[in-house]
C-alpha positions as a Markdown table, in Angstrom:
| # | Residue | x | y | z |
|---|---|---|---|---|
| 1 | Unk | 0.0 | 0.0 | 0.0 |
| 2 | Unk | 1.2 | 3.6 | -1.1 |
| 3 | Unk | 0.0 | 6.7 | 0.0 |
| 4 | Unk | 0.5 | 10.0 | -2.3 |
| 5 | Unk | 3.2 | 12.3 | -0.7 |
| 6 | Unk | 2.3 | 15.0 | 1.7 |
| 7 | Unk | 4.2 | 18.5 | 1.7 |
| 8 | Unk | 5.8 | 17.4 | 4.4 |
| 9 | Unk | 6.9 | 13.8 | 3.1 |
| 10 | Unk | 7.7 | 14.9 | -0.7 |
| 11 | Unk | 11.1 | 14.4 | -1.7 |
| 12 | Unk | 12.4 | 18.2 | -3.3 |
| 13 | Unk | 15.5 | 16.4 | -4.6 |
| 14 | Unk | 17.1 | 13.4 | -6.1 |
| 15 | Unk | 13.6 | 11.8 | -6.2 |
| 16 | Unk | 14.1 | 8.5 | -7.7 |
| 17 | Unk | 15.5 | 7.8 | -4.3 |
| 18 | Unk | 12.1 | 8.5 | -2.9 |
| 19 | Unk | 9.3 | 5.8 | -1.3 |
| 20 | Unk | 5.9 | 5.4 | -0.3 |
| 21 | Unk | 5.0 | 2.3 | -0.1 |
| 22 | Unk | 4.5 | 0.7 | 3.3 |
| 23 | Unk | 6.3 | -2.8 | 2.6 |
| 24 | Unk | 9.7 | -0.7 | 2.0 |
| 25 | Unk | 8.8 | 1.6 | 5.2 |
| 26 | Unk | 7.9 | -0.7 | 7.7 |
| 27 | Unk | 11.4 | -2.8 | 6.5 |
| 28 | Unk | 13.5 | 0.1 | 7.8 |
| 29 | Unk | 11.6 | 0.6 | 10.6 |
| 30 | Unk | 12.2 | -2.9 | 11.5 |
| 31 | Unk | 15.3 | -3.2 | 11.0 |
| 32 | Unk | 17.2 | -0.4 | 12.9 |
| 33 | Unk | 15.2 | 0.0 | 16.5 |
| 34 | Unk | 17.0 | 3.6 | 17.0 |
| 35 | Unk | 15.1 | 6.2 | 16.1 |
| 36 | Unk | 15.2 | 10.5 | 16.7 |
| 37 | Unk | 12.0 | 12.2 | 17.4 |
| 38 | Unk | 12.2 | 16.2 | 16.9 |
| 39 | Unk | 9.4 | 17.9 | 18.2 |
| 40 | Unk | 9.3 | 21.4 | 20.4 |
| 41 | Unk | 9.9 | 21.7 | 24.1 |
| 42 | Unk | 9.0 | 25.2 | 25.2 |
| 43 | Unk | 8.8 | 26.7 | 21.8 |
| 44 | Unk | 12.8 | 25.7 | 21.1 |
| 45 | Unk | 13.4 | 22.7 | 18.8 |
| 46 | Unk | 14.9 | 19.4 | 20.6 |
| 47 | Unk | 15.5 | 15.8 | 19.3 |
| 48 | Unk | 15.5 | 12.9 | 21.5 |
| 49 | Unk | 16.9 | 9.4 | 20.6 |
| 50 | Unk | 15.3 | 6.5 | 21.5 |
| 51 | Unk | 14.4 | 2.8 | 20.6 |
| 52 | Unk | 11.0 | 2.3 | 18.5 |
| 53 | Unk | 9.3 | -0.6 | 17.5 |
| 54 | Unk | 6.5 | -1.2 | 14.8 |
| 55 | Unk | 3.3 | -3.0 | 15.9 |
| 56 | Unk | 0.8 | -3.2 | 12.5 |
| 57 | Unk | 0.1 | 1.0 | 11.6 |
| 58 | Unk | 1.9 | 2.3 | 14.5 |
| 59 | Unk | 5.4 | 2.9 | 16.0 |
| 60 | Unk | 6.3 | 3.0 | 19.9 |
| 61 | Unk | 8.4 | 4.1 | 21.9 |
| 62 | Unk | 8.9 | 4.5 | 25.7 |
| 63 | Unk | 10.5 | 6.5 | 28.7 |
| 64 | Unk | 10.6 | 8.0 | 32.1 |
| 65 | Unk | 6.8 | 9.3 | 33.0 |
| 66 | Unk | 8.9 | 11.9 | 34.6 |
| 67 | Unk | 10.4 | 12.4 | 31.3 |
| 68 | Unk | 10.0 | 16.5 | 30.3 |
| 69 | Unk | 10.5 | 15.6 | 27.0 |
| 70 | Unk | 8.0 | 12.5 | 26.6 |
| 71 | Unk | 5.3 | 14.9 | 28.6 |
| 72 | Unk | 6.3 | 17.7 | 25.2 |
| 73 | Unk | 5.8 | 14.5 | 23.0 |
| 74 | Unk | 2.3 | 13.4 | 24.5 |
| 75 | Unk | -0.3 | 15.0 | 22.0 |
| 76 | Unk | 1.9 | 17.0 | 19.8 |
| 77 | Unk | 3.2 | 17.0 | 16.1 |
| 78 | Unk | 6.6 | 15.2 | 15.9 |
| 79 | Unk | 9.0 | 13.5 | 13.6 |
| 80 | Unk | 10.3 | 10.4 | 13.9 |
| 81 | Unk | 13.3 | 9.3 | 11.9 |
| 82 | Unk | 15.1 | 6.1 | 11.0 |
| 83 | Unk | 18.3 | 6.1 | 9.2 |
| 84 | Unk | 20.6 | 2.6 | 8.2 |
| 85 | Unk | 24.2 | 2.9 | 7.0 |
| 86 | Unk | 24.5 | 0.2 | 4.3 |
| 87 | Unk | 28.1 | 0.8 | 2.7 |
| 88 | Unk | 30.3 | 4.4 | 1.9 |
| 89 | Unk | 30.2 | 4.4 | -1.6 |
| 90 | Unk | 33.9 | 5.7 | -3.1 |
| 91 | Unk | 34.2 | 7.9 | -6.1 |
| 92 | Unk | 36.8 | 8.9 | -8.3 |
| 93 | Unk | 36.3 | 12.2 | -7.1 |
| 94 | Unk | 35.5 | 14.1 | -3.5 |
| 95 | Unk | 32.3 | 15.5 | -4.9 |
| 96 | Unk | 30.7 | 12.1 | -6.3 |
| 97 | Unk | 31.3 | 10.3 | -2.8 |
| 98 | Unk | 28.3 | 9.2 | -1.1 |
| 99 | Unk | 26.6 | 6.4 | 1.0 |
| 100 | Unk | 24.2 | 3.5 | 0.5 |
| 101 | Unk | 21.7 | 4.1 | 2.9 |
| 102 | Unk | 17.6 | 3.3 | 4.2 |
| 103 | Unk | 15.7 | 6.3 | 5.8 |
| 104 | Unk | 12.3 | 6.9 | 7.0 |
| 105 | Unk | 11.2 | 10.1 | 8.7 |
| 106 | Unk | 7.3 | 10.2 | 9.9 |
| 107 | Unk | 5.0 | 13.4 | 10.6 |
| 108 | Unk | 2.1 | 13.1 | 13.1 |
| 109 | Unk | 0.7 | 13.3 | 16.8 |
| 110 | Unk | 2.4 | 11.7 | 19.5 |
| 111 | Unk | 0.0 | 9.7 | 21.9 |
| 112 | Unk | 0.7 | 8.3 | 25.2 |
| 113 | Unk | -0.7 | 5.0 | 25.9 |
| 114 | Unk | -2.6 | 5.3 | 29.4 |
| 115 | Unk | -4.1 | 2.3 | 30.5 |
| 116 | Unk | -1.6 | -0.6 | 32.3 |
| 117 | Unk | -3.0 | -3.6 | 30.8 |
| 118 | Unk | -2.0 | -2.3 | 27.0 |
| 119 | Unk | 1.3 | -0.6 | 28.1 |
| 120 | Unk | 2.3 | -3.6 | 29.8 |
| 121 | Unk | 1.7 | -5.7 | 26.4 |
| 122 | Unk | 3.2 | -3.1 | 23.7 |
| 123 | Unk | 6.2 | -3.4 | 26.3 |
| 124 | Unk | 6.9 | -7.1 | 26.2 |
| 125 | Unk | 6.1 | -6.5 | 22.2 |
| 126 | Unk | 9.3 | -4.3 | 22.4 |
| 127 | Unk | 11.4 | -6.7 | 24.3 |
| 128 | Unk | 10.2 | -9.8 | 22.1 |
| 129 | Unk | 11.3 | -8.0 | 18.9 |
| 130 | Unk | 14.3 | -6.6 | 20.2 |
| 131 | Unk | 15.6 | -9.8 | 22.7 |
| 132 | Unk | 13.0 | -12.8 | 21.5 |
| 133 | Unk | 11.8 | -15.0 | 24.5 |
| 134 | Unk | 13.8 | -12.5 | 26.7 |
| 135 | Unk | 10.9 | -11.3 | 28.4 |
| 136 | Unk | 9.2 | -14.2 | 29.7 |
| 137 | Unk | 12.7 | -15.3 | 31.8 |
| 138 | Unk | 12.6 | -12.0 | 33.8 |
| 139 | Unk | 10.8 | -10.7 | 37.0 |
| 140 | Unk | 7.8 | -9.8 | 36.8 |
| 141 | Unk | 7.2 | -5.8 | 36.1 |
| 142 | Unk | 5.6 | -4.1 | 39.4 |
| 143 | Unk | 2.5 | -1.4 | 39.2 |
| 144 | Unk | 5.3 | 1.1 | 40.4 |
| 145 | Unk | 7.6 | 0.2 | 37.2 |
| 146 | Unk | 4.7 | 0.3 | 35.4 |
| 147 | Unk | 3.9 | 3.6 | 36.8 |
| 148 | Unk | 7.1 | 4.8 | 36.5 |
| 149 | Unk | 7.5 | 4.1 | 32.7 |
| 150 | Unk | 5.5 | 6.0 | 29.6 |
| 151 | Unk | 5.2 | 4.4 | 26.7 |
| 152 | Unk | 3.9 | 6.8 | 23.2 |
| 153 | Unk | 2.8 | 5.8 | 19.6 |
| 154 | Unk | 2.9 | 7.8 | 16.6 |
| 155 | Unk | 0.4 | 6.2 | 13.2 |
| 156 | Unk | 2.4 | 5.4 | 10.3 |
| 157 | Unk | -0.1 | 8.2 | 8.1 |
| 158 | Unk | 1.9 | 10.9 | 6.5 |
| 159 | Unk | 5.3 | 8.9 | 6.0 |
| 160 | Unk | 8.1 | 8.4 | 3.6 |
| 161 | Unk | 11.4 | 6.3 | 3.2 |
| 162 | Unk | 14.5 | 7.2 | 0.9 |
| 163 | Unk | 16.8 | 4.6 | -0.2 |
| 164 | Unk | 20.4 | 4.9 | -2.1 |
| 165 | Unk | 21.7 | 1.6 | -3.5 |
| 166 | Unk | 24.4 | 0.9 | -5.9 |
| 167 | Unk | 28.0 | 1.7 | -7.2 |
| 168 | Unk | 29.4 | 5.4 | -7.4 |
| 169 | Unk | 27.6 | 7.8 | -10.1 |
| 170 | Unk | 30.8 | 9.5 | -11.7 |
| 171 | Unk | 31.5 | 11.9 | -14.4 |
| 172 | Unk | 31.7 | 10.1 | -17.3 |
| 173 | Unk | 35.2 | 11.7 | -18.3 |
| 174 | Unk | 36.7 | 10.0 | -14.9 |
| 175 | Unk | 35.5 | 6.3 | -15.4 |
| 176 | Unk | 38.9 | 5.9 | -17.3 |
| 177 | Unk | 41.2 | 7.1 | -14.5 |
| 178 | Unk | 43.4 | 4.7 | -12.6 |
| 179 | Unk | 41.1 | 5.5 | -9.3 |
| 180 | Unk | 39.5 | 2.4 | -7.4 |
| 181 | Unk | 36.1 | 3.5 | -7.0 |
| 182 | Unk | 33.5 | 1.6 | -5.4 |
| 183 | Unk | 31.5 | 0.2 | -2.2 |
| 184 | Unk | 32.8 | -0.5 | 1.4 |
| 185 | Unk | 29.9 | -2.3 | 3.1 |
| 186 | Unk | 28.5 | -1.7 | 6.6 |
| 187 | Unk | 26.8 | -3.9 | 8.8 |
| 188 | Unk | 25.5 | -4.1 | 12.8 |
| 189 | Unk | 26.9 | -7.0 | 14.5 |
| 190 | Unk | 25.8 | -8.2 | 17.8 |
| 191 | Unk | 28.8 | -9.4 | 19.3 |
| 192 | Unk | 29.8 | -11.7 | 21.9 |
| 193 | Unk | 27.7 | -11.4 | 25.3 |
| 194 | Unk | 29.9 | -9.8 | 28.2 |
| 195 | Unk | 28.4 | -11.2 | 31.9 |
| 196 | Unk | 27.4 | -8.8 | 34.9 |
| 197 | Unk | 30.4 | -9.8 | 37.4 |
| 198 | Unk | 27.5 | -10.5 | 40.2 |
| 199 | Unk | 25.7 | -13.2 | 38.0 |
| 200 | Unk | 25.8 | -15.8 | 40.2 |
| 201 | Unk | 27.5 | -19.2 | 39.8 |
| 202 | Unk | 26.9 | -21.4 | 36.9 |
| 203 | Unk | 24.1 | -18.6 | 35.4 |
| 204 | Unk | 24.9 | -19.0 | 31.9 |
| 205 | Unk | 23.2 | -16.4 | 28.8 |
| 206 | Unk | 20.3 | -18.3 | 27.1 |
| 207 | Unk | 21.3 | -19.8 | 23.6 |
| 208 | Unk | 19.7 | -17.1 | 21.6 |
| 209 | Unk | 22.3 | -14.5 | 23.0 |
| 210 | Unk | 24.9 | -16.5 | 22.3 |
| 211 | Unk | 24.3 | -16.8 | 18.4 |
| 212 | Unk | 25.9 | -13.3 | 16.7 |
| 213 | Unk | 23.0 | -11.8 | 14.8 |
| 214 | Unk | 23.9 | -8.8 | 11.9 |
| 215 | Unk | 21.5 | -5.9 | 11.3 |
């Protein structure tokens, strides 16, 4: 599904590199779980990072209900954004350098999530796509926890991804000098797990956190 761009989400320059279809948004999205929300705090611009996660039309994210600048999110126009590095992308000249990349940004109103029962499941959502079967091995949240942590959803309405794949784009003159040119790939790894020195004895990390896993 595709929506037609909005004012906000239409793409002034190098176009081609432009999306709106929701299979290639909701793939970034899921894929990178940092995110930056701008939005105003006190009439001056401020972006916060954070972890989101996608559930169906709508992303999440949580904080501190103490937060200042999750109680400047809770009903107001934001921006998310999502950005992966894929590769630098080397040129036979400064100018033509670039980098394969995936971005999303998304325009709307920020909601908080009031009642416990629902905050409580779009949380373990969060932990099961970030850390699967993670959630079910720890203790038990308790109302103060609960209390104590907001949790806000923006729709997936007025969004757009851009995308640049592919070798250099050169001037056609410089193809023929003896420059390498090309792509240097980048990838997320999760590495080895590192143990809390007060685990006690013989408490080994579950098999899923032992496999390395590339983003």
């Amino acid at each position: 599904m595709s929506r037609p761009p909005s004012p906000r989400t239409r793409l002034r320059r190098a176009h081609a590199r432009g999306r709106h279809d929701r299979e290639t948004i909701d793939a970034a999205l899921d894929a990178q779980p940092v995110c930056h929300i701008a939005y105003l705090r006190d009439g001056t611009p401020a972006v916060l990072p954070t972890l989101q996660w996608r559930e169906g039309d709508h992303v999440y994210w949580h904080g501190s209900s103490a937060s200042r600048a999750l109680r400047a999110q809770d009903g107001a126009e934001v921006c998310l954004a999502v950005t992966l590095l894929d590769g630098y992308v080397l040129a036979r000249s400064a100018f033509h350098h670039s980098v394969n990349y995936r971005s999303v940004m998304i325009y709307g109103r920020a909601r908080r999530i009031e009642d416990p029962g629902r905050k409580l499941r779009h949380l373990e959502t969060f932990f099961d796509r970030l850390l699967p079967g993670r959630w079910p091995t720890l203790r038990p949240m308790t109302e103060q926890e609960l209390k104590a942590t907001a949790v806000l959803r923006l729709p997936i309405e007025e969004a757009s991804a851009k995308i640049r794949t592919g070798p250099p784009v050169d001037e056609e003159a410089d193809y023929a000098l003896p420059i390498w040119a090309g792509v240097l790939p980048v990838r997320e790894v999760i590495g080895t797990p590192v143990p809390d020195p007060r685990n006690p004895d013989g408490v080994e990390p579950p098999e899923a956190l032992r496999v390395s896993r590339t983003g």
